[in-house]
PDB file of N, CA, C and O in Angstrom, chain B, residues numbered from 101:
ATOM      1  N   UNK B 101      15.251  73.772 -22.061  1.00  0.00           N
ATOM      2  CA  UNK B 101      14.605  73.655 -20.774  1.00  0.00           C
ATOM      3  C   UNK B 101      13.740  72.400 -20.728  1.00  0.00           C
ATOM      4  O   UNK B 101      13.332  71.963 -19.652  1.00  0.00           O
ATOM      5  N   UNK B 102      13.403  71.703 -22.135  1.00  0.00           N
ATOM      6  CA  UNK B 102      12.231  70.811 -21.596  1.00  0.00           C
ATOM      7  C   UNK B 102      13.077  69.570 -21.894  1.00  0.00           C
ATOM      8  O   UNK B 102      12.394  68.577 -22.141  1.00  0.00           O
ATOM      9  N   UNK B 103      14.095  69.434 -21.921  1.00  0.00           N
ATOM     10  CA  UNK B 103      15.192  68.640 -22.114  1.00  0.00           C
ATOM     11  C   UNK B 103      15.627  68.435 -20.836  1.00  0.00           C
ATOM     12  O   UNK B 103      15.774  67.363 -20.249  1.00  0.00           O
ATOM     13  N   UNK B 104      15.801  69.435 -20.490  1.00  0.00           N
ATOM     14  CA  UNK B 104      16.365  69.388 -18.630  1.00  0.00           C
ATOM     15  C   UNK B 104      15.606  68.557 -18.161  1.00  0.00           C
ATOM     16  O   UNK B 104      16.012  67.524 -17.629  1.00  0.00           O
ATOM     17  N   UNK B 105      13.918  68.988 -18.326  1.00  0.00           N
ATOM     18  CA  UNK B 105      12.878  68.723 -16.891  1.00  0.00           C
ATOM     19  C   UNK B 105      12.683  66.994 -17.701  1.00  0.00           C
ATOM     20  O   UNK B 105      12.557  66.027 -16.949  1.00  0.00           O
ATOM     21  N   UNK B 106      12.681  66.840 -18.844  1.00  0.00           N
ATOM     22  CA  UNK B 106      12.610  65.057 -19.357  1.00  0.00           C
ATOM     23  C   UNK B 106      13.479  64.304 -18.375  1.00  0.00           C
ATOM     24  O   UNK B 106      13.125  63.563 -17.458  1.00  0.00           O
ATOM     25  N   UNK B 107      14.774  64.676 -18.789  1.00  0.00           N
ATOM     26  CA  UNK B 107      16.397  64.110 -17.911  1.00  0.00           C
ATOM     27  C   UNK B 107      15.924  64.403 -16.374  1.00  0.00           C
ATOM     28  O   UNK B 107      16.040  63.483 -15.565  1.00  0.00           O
ATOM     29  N   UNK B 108      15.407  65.629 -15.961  1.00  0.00           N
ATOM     30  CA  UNK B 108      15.086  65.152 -14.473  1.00  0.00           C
ATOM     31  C   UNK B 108      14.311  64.768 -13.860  1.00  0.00           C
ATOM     32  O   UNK B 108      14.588  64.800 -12.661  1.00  0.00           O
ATOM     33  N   UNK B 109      12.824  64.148 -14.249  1.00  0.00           N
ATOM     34  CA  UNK B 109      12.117  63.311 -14.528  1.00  0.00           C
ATOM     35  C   UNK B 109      12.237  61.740 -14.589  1.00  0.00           C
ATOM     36  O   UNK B 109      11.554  60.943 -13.946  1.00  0.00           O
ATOM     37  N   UNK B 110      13.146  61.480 -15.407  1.00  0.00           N
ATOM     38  CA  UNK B 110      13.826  60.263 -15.966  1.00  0.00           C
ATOM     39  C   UNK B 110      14.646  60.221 -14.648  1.00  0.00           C
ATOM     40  O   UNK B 110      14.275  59.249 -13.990  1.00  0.00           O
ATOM     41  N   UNK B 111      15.511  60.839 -14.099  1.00  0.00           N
ATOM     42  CA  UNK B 111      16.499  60.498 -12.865  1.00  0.00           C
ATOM     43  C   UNK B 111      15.225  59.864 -11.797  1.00  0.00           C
ATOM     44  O   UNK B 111      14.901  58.736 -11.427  1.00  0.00           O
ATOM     45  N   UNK B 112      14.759  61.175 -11.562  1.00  0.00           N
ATOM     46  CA  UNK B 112      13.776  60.855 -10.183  1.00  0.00           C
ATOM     47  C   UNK B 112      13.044  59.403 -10.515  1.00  0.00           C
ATOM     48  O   UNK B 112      13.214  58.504  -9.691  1.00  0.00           O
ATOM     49  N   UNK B 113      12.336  59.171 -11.543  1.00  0.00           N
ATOM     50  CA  UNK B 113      11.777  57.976 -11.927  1.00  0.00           C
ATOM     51  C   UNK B 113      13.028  56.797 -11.574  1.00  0.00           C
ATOM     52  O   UNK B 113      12.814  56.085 -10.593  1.00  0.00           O
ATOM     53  N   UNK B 114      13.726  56.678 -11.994  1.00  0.00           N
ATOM     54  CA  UNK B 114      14.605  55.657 -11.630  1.00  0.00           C
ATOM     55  C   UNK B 114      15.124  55.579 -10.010  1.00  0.00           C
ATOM     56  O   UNK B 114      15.275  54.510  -9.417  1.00  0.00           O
ATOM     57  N   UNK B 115      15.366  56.911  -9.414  1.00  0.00           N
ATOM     58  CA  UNK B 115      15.794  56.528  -8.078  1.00  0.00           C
ATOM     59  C   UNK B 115      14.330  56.111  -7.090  1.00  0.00           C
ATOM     60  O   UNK B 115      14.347  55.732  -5.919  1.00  0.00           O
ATOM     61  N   UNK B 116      13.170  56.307  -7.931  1.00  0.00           N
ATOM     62  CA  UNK B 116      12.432  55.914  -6.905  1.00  0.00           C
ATOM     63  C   UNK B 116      12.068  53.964  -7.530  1.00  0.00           C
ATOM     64  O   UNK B 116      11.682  53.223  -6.626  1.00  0.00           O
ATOM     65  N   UNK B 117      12.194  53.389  -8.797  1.00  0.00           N
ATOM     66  CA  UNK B 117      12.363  52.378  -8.816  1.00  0.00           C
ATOM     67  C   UNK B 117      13.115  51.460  -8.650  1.00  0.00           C
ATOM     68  O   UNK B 117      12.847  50.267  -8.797  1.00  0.00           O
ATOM     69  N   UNK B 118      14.436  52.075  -8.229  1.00  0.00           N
ATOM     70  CA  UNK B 118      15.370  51.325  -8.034  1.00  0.00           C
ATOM     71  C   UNK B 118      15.193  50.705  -6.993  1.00  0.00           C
ATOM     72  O   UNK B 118      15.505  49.542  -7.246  1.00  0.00           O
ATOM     73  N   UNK B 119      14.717  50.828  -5.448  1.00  0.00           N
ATOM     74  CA  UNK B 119      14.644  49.709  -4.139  1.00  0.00           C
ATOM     75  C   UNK B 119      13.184  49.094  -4.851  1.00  0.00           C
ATOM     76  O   UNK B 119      12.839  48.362  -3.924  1.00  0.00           O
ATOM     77  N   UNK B 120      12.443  48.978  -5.580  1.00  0.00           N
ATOM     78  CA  UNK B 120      11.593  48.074  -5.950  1.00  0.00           C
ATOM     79  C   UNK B 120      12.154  47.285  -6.623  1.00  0.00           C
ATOM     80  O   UNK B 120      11.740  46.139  -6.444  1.00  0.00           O
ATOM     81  N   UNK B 121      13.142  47.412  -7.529  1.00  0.00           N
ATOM     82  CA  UNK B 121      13.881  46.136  -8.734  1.00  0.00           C
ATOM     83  C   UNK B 121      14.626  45.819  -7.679  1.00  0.00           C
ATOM     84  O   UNK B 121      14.663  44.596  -7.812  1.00  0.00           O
ATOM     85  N   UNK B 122      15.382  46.108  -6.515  1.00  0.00           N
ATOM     86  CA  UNK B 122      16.154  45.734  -5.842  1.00  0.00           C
ATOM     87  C   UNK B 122      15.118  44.198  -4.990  1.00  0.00           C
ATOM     88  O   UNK B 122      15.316  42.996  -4.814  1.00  0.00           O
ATOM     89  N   UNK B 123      14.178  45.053  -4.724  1.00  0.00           N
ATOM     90  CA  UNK B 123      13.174  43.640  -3.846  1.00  0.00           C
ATOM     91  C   UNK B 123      12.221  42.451  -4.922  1.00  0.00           C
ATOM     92  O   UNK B 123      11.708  41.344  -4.757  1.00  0.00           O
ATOM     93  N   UNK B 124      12.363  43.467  -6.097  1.00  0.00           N
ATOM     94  CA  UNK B 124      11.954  42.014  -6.951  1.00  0.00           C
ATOM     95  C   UNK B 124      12.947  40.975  -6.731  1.00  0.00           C
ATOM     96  O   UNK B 124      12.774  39.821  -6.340  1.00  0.00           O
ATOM     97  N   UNK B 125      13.985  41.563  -7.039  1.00  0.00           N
ATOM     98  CA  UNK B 125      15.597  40.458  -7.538  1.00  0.00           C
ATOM     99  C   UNK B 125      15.465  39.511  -5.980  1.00  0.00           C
ATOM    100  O   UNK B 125      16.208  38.532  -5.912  1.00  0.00           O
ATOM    101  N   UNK B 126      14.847  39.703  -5.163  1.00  0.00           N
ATOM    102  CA  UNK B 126      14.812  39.198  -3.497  1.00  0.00           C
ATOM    103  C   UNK B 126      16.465  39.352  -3.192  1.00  0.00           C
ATOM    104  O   UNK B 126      17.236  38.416  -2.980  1.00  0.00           O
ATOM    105  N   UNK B 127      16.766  40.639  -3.225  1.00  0.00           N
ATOM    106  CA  UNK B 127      18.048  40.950  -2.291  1.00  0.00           C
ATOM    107  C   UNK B 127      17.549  41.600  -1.016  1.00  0.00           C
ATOM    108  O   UNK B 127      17.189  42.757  -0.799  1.00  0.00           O
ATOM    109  N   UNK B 128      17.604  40.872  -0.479  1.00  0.00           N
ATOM    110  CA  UNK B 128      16.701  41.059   1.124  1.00  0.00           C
ATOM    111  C   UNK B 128      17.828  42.099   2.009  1.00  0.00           C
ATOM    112  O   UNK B 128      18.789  41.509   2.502  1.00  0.00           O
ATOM    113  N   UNK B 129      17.741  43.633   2.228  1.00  0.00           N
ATOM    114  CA  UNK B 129      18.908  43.731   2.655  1.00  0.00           C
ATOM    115  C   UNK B 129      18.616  44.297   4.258  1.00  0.00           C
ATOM    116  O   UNK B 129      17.474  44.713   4.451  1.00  0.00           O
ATOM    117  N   UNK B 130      19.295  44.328   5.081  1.00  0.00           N
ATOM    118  CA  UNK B 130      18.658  44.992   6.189  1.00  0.00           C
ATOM    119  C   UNK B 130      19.405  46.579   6.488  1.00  0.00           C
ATOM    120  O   UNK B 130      20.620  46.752   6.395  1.00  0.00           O
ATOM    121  N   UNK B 131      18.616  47.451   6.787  1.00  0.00           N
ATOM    122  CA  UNK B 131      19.208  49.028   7.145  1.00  0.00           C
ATOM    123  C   UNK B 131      19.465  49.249   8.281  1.00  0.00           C
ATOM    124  O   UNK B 131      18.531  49.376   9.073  1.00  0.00           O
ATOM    125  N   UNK B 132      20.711  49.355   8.688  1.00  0.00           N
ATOM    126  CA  UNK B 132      21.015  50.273  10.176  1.00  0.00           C
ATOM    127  C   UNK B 132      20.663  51.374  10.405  1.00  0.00           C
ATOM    128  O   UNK B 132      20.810  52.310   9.620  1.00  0.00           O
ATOM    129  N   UNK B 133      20.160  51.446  11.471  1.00  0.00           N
ATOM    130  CA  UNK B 133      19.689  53.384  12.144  1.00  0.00           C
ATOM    131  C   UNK B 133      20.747  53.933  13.370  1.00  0.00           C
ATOM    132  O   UNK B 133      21.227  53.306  14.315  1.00  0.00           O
ATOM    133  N   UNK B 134      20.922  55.431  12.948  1.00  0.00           N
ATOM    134  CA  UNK B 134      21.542  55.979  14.162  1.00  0.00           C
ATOM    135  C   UNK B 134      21.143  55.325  15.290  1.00  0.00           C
ATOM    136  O   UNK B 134      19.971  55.028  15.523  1.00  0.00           O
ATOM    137  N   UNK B 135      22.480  54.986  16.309  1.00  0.00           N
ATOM    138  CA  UNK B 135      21.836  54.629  17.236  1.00  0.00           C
ATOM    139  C   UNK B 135      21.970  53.211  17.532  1.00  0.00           C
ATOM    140  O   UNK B 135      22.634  52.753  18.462  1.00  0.00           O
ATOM    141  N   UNK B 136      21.408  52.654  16.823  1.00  0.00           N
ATOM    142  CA  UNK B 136      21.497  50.447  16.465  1.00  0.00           C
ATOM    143  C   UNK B 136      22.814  50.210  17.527  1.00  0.00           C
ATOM    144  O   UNK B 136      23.901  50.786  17.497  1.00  0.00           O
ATOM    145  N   UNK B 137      22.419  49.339  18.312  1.00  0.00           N
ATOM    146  CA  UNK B 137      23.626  48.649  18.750  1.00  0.00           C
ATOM    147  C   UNK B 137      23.619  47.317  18.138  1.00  0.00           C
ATOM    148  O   UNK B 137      22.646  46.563  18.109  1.00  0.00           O
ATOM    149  N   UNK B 138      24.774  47.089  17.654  1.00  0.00           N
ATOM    150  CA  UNK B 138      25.516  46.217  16.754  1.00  0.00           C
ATOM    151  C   UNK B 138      26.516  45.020  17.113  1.00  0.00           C
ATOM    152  O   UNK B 138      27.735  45.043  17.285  1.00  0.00           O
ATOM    153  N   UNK B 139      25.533  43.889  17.173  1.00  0.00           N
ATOM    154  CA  UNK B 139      25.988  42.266  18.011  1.00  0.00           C
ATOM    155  C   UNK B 139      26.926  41.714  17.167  1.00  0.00           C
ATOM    156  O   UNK B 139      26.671  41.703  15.963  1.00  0.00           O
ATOM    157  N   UNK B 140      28.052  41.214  17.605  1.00  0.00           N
ATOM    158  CA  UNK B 140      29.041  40.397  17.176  1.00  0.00           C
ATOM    159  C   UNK B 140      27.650  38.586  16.632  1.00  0.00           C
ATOM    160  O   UNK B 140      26.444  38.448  16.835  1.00  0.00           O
ATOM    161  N   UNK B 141      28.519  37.785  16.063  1.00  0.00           N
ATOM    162  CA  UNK B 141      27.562  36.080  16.161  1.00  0.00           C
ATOM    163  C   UNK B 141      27.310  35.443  17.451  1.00  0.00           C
ATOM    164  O   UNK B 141      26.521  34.519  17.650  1.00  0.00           O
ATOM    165  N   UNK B 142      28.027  36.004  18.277  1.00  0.00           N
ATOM    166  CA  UNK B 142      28.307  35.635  19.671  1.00  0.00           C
ATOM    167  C   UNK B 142      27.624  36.031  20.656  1.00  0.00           C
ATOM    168  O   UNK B 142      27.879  35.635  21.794  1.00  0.00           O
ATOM    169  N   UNK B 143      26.430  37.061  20.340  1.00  0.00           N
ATOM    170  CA  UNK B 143      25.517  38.188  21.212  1.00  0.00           C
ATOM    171  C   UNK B 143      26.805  39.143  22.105  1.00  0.00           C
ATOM    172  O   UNK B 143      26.914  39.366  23.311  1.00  0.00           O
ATOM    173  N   UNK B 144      27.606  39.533  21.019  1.00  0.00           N
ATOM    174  CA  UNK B 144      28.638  40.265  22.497  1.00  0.00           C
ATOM    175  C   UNK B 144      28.580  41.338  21.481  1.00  0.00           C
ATOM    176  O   UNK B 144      28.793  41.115  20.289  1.00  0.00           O
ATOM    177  N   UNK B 145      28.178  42.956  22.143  1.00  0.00           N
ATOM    178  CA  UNK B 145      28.092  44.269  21.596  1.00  0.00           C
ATOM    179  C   UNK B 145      29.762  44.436  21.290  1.00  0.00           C
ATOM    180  O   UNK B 145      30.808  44.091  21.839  1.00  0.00           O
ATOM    181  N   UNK B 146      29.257  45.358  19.781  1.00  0.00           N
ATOM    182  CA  UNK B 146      30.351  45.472  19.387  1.00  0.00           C
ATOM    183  C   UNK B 146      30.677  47.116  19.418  1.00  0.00           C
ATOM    184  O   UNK B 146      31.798  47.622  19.370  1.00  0.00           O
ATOM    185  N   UNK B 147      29.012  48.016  19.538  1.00  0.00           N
ATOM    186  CA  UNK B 147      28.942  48.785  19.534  1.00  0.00           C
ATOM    187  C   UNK B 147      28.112  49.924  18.878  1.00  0.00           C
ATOM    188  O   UNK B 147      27.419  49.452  17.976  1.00  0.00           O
ATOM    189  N   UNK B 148      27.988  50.924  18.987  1.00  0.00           N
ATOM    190  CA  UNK B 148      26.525  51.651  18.575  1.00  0.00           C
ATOM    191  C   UNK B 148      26.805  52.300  17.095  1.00  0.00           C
ATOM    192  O   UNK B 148      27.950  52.610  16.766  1.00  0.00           O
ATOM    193  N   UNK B 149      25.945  52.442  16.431  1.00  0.00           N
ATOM    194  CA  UNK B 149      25.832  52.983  15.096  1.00  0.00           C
ATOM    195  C   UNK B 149      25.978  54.581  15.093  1.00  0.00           C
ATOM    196  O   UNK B 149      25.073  55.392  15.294  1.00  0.00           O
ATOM    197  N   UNK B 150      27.099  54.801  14.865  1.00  0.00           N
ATOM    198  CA  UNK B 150      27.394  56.588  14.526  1.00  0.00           C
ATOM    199  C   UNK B 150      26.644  57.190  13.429  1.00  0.00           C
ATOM    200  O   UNK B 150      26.090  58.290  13.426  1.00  0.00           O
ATOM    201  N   UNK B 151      26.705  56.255  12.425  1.00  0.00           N
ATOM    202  CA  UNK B 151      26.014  56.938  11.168  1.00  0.00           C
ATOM    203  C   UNK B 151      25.867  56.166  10.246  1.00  0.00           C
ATOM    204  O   UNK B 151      26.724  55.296  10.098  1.00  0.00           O
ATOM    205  N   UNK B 152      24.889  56.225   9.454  1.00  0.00           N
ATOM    206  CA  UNK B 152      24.790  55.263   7.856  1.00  0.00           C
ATOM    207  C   UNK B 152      24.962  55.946   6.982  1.00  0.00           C
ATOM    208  O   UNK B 152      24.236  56.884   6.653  1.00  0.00           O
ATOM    209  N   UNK B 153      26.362  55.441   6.242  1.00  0.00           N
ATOM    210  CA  UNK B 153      26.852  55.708   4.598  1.00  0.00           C
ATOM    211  C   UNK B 153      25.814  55.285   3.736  1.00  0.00           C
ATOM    212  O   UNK B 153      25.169  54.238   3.794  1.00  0.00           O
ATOM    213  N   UNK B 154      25.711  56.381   2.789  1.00  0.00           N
ATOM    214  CA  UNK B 154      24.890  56.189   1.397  1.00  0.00           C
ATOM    215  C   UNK B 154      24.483  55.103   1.041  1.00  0.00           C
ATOM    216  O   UNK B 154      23.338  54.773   0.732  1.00  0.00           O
ATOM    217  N   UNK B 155      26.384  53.894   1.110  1.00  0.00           N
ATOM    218  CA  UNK B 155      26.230  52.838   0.546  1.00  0.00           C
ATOM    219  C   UNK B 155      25.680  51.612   1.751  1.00  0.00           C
ATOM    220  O   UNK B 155      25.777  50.391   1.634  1.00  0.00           O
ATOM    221  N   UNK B 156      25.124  52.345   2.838  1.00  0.00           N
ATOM    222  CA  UNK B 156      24.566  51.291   3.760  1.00  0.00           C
ATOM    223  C   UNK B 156      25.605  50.981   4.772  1.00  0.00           C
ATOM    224  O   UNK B 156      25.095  50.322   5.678  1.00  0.00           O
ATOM    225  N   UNK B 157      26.815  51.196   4.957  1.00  0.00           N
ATOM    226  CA  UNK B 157      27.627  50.764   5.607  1.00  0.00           C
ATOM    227  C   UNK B 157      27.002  51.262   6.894  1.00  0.00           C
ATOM    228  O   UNK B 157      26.140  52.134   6.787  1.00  0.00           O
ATOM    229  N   UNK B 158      27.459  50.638   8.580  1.00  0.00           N
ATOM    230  CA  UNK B 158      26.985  51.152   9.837  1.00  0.00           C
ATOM    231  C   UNK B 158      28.306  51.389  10.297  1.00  0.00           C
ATOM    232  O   UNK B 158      29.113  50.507  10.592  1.00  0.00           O
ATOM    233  N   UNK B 159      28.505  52.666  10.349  1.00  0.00           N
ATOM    234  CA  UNK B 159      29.721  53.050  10.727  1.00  0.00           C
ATOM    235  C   UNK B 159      30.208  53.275  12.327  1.00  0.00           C
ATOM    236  O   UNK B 159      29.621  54.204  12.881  1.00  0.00           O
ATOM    237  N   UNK B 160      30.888  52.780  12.888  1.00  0.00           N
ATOM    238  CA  UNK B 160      31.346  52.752  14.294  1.00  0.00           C
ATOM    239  C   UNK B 160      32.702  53.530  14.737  1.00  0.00           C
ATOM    240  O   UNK B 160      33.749  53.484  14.091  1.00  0.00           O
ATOM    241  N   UNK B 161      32.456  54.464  16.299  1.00  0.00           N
ATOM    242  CA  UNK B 161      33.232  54.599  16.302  1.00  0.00           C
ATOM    243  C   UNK B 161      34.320  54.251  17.499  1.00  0.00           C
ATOM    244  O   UNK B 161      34.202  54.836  18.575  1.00  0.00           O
ATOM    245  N   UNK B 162      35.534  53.148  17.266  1.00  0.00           N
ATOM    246  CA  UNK B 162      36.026  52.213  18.095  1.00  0.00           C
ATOM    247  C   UNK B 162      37.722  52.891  17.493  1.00  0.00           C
ATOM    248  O   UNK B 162      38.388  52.862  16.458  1.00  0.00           O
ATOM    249  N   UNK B 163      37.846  53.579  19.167  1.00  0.00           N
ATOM    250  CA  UNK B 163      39.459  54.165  19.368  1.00  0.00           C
ATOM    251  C   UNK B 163      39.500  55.627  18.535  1.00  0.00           C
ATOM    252  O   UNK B 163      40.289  55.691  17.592  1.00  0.00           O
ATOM    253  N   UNK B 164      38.778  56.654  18.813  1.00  0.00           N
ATOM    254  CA  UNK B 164      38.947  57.274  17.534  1.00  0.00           C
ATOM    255  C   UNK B 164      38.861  56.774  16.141  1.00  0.00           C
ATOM    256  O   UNK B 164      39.716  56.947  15.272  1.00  0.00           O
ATOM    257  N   UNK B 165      38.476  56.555  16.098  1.00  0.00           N
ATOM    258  CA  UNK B 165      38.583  55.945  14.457  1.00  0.00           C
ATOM    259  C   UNK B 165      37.146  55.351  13.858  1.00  0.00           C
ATOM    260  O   UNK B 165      36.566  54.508  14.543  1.00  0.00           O
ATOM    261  N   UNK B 166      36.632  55.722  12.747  1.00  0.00           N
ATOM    262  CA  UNK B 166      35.330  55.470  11.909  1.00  0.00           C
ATOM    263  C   UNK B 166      35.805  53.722  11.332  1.00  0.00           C
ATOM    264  O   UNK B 166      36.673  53.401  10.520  1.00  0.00           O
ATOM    265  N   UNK B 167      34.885  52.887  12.093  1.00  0.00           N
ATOM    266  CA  UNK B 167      35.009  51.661  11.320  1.00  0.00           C
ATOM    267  C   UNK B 167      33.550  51.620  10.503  1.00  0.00           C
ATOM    268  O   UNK B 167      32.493  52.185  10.784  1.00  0.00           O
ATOM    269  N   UNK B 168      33.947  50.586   9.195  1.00  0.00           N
ATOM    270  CA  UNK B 168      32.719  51.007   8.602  1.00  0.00           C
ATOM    271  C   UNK B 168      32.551  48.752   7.994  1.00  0.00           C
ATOM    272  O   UNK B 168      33.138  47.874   7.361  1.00  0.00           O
ATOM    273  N   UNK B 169      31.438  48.994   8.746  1.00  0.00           N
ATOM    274  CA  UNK B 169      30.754  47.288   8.675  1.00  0.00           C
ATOM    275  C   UNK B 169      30.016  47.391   7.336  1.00  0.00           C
ATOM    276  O   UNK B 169      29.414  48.400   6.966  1.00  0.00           O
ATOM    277  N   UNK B 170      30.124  46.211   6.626  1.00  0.00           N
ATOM    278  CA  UNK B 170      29.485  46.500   5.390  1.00  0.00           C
ATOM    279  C   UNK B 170      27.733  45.700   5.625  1.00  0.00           C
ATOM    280  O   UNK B 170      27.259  44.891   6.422  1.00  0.00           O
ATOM    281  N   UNK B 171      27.302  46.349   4.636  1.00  0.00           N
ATOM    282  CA  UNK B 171      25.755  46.061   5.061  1.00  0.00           C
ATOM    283  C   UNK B 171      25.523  44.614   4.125  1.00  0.00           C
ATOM    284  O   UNK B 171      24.374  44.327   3.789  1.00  0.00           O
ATOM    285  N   UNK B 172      26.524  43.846   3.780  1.00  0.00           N
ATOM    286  CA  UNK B 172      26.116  42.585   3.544  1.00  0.00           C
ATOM    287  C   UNK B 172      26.698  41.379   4.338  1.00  0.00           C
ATOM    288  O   UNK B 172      26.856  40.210   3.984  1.00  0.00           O
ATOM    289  N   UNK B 173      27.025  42.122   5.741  1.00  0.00           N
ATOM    290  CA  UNK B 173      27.222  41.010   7.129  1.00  0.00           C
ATOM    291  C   UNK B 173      26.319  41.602   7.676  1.00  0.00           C
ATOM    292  O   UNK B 173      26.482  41.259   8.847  1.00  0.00           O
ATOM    293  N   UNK B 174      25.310  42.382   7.653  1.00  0.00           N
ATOM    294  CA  UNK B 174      24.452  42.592   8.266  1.00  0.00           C
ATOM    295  C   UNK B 174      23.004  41.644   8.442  1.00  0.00           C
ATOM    296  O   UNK B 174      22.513  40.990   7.522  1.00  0.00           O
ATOM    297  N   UNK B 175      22.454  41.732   9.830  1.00  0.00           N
ATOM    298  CA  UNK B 175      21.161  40.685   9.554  1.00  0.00           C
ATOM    299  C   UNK B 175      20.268  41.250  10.900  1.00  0.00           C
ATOM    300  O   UNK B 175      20.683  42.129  11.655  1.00  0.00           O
ATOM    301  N   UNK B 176      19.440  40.814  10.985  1.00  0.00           N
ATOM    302  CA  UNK B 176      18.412  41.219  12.180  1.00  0.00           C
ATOM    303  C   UNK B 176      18.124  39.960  12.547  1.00  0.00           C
ATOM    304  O   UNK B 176      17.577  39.128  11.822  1.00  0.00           O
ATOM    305  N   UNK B 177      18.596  39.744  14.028  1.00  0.00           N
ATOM    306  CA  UNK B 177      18.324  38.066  14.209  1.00  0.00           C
ATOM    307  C   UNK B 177      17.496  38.760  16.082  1.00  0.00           C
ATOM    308  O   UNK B 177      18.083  39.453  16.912  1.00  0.00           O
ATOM    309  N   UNK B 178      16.310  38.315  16.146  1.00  0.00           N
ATOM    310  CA  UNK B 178      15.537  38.746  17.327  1.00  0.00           C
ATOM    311  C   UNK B 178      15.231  40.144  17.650  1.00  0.00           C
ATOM    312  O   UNK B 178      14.765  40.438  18.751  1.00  0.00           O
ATOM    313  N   UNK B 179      15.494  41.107  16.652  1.00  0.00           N
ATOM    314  CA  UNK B 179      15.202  42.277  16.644  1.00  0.00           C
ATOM    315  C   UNK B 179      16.807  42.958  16.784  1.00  0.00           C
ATOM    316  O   UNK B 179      17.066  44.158  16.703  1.00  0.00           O
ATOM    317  N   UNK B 180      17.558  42.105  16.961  1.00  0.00           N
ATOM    318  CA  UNK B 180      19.277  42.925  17.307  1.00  0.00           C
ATOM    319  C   UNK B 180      19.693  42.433  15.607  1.00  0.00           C
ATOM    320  O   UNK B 180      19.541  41.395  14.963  1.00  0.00           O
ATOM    321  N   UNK B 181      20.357  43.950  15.287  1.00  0.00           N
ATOM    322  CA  UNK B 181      21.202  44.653  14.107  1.00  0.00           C
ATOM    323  C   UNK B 181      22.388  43.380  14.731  1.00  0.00           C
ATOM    324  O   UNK B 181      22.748  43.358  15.908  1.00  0.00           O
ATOM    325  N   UNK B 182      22.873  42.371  13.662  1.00  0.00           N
ATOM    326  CA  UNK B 182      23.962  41.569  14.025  1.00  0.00           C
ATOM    327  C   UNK B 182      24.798  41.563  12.700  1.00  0.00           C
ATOM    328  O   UNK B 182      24.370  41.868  11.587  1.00  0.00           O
ATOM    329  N   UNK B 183      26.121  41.144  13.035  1.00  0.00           N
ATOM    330  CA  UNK B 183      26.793  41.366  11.795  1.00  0.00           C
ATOM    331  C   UNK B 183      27.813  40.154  11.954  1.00  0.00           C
ATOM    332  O   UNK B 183      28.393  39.896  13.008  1.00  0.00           O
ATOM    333  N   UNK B 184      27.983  39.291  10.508  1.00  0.00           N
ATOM    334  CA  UNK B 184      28.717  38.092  10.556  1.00  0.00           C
ATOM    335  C   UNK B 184      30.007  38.092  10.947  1.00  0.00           C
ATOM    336  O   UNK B 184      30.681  37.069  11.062  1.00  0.00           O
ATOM    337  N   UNK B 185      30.543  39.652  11.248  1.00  0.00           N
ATOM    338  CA  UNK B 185      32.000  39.520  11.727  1.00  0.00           C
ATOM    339  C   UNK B 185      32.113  39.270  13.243  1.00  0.00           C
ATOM    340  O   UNK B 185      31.209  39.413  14.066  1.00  0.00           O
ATOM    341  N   UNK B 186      33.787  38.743  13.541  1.00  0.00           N
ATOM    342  CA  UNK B 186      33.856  38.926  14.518  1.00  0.00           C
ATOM    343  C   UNK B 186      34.299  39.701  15.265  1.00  0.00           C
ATOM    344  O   UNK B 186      35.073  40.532  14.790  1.00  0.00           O
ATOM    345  N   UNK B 187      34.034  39.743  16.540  1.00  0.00           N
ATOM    346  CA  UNK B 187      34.393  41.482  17.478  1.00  0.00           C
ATOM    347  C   UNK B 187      35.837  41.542  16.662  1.00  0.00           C
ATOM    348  O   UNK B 187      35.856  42.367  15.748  1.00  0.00           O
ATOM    349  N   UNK B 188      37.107  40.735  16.885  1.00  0.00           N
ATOM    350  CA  UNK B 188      38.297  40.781  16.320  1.00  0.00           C
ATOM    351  C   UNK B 188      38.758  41.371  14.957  1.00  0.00           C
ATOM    352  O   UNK B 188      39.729  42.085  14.705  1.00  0.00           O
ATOM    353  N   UNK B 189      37.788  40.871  14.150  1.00  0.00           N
ATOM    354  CA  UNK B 189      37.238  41.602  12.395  1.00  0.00           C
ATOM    355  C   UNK B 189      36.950  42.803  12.723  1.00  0.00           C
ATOM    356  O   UNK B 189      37.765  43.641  12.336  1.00  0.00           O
ATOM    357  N   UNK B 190      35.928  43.236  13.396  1.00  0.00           N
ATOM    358  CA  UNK B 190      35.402  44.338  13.113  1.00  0.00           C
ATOM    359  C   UNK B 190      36.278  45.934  13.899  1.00  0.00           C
ATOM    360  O   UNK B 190      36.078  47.126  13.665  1.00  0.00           O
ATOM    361  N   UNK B 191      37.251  45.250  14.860  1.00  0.00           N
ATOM    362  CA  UNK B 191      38.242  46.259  15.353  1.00  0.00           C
ATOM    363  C   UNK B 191      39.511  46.431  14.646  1.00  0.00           C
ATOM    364  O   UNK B 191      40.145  47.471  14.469  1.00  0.00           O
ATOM    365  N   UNK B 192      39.821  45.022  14.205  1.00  0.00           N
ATOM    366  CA  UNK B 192      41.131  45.282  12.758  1.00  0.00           C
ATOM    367  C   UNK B 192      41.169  46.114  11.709  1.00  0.00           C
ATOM    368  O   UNK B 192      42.190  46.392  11.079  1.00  0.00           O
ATOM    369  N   UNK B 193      39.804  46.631  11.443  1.00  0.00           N
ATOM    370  CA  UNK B 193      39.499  47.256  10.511  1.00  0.00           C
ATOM    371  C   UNK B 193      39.756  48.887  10.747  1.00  0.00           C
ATOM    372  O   UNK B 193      39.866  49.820   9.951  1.00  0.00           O
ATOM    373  N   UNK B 194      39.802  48.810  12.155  1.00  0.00           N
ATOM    374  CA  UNK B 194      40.086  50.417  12.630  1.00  0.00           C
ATOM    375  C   UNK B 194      41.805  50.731  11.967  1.00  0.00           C
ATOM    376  O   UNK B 194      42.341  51.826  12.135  1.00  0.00           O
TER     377      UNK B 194
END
């Protein structure tokens, strides 16, 4: 038992240092929220945020179908969630 609570101790300790080593390293990343409407480079909506994957992805949903933008085309440019793809990219993917 005190083997367990060390090991789960040791987990929790690491998942709560891990976004601090992440912002030492300056990987600057930005998070989508339910909701976010999501600008092509062009200021042309591409569309609203259904949900955020674990791994950060902002997942959209365009034709039936879950497209999933990865969170390293992501950026916040004037307060708008923008993403380096283009509208064309980001519907091919459906």
């Amino acid at each position: 038992m005190k083997k367990f609570a060390i090991v789960l101790a040791a987990a929790l300790l690491s998942l709560g240092l891990a976004p601090a080593v992440a912002m030492a390293q300056g990987t600057a990343t930005v998070e989508a929220k339910r909701g976010d409407m999501l600008y092509n480079p062009d200021d042309k909506r591409v569309g609203n945020v259904y949900r955020v994957s674990i791994e950060g992805d902002a997942q959209l949903i365009y034709r039936s179908k879950m497209i999933a933008v990865p969170p390293s085309t992501l950026s916040k440019d004037g307060g708008k969630l923008t993403t380096s793809l283009t509208l064309d990219e980001v519907r091919k993917a459906a």
